[in-house]
C-alpha positions in Angstrom: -7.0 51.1 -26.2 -7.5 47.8 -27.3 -6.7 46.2 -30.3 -8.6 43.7 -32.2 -6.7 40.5 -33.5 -6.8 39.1 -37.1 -6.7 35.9 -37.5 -4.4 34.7 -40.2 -4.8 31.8 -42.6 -3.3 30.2 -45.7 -5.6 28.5 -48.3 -3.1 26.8 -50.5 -3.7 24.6 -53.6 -2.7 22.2 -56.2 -4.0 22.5 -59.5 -3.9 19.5 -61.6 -4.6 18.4 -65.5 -3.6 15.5 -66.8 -3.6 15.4 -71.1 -3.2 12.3 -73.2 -2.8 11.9 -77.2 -3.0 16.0 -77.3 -6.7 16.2 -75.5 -7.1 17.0 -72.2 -9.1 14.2 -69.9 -11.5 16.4 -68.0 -12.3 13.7 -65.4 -8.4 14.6 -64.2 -8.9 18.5 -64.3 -9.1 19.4 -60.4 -7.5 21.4 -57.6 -7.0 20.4 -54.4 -6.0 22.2 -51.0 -2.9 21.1 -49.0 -1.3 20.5 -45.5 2.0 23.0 -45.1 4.1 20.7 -43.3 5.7 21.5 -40.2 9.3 22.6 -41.7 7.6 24.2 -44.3 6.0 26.7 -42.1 9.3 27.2 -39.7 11.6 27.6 -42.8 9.0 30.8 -44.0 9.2 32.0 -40.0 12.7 31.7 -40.2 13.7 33.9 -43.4 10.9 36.3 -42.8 11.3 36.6 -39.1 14.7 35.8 -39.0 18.2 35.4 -40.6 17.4 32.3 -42.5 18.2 32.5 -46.5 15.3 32.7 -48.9 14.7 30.1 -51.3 14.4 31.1 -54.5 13.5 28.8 -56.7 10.5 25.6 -55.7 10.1 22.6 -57.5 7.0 19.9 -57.8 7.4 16.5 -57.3 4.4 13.6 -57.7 4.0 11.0 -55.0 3.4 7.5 -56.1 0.2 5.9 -55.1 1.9 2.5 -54.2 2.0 1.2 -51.6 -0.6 3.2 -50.0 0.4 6.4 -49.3 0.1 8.4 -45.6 0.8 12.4 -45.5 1.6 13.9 -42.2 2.6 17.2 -41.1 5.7 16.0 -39.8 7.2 14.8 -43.4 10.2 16.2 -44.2 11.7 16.1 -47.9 14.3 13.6 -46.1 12.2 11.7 -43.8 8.3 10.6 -45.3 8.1 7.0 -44.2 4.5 7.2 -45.1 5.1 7.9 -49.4 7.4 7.4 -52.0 8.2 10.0 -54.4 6.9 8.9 -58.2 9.6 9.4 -60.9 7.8 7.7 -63.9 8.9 11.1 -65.9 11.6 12.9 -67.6 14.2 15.1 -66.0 14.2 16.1 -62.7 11.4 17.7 -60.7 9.6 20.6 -62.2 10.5 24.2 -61.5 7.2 26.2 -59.8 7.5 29.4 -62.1 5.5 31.6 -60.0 3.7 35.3 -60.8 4.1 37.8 -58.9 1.8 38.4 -55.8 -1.2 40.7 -55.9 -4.3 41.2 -53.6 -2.2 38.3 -51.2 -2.0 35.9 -53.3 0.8 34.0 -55.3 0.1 31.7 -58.0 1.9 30.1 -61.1 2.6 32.0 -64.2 3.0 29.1 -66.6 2.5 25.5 -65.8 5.0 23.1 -64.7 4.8 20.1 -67.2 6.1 16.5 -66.4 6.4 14.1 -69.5 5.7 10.5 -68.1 7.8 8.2 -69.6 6.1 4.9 -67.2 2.9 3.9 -66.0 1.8 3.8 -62.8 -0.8 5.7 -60.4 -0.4 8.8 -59.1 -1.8 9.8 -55.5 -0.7 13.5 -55.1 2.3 15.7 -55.2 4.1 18.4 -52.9 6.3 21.1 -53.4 10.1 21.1 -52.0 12.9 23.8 -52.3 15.6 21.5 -54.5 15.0 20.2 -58.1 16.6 16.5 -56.9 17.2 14.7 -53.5 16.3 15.5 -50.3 18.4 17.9 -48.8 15.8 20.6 -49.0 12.9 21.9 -47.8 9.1 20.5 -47.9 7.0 23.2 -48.1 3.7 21.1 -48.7 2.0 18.0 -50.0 -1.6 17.0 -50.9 -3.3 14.0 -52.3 -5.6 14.1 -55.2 -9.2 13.0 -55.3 -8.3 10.3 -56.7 -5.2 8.3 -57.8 -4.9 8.9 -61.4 -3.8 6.5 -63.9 -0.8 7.5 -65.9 1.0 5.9 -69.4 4.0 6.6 -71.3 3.5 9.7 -73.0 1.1 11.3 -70.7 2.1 14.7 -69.4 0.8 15.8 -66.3 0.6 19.9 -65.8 0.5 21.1 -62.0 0.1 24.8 -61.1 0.2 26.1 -57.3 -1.3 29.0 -55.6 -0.9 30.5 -51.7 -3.8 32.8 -50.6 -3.2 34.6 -47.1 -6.6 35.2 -45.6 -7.6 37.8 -42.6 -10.4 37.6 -40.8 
């Protein structure tokens, strides 16, 4: 007998808004598909395929777009010569509350909200297993359109979804 082989794929994405003075600017409402990075996709072979502990708990971070910024699939949280990490806001990084899955997907159940506190430019952001540092694990990254223009007061609202597709 043979058996037919599914092909299995991730479509991942950022969702982004940006609101200023109370209105949301529509020209910075987008979403944007990502690159898993390498130790992103081992670490999720490793604690569903193996003995490797589960992260519960994933945080956003914004990359700065100064100097210009390079994304590779070989970034770790640790090691990304290519970026910087923008922290023009409040606190630390912002929790990923997500929903629970249905029809294989996982999205975000309320948005994670940065208040910016400095301006700058914005090129994209990722998503990393600690809320500070970088002793964790980089899931993803992605750049925007776009580098968006931020000010003091600003706040920034990402959201994050992971579809698994069969084909």
């Amino acid at each position: 007998m043979k058996l037919d082989a599914a092909l299995l794929r991730f479509k991942n994405s950022f969702g982004f808004k940006l609101q200023r003075n109370g209105l949301y600017l529509p020209q910075f409402d987008f979403e944007c598909l990502n690159s898993v990075v390498t130790v992103g996709k081992n670490d999720l072979l490793d604690v569903a395929f193996g003995a490797a502990t589960q992260k519960t708990m994933w945080y956003f971070g914004l990359i700065n777009n100064t100097p210009t910024p390079t994304l590779l699939v070989a970034d770790t949280l640790s090691s990304h010569t290519g970026w910087s990490e923008w922290t023009g806001y409040s606190g630390n990084r912002k929790e990923w509350v997500d929903a629970a899955a249905a029809s294989g997907a996982k999205g975000t159940s309320s948005l994670a909200s940065f208040t910016i506190n400095a301006s700058g430019s914005l090129y994209g952001a990722f998503l990393c297993s600690v809320d500070t540092g970088t002793s964790g694990i980089l899931w993803a990254h992605t750049q925007f359109p776009d580098p968006v223009p931020v000010i003091n007061g600003d706040i920034v609202k990402l959201n994050y979804t992971i579809s698994i597709l069969t084909e």
